[in-house]
C-alpha positions, 0 to 999 in steps of 0.5 A, a space after each residue: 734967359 740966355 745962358 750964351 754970352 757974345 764976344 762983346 759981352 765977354 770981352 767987357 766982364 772983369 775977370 773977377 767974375 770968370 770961373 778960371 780967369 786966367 783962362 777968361 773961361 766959365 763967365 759967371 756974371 749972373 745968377 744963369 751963367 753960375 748954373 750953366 758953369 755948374 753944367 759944364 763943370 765936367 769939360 773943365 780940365 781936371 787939375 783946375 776943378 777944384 778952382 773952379 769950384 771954388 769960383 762957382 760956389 762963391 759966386 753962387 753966394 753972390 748971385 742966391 744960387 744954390 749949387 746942388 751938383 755933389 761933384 762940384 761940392 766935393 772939388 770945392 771941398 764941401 762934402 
């Protein structure tokens, strides 16, 4: 599966589905792309970490993904 998105594709996803949508940055419109924000948590400007990770756990619920990565869990305030 392609974790690459086009700028058609991306221009037609909701923003509910974006990890910061006000940014419209780290889609996550399937199961691929919740792991590949998970990947790519660490360039996330650090002020918006903790909404990030927020995003990704709650579309990693909606899509069966397991977040396994303990910096994303601890921002998102699991621990």
């Amino acid at each position: 599966m392609n974790d690459r998105l086009s700028y058609e594709e991306k221009k037609e996803l909701p923003d509910s589905v974006f990890g910061l949508p006000e940014r419209r940055e780290y889609p996550m419109p399937d199961a691929a792309h919740v792991r590949a924000a998970e990947a790519y948590f660490r360039y996330c400007p650090e002020e918006l970490k903790p909404k990030l990770a927020r995003a990704i756990l709650r579309r990693a619920a909606e899509t069966g993904v397991d977040v396994k990565s303990p910096v994303v869990l601890e921002y998102a305030g699991v621990s």
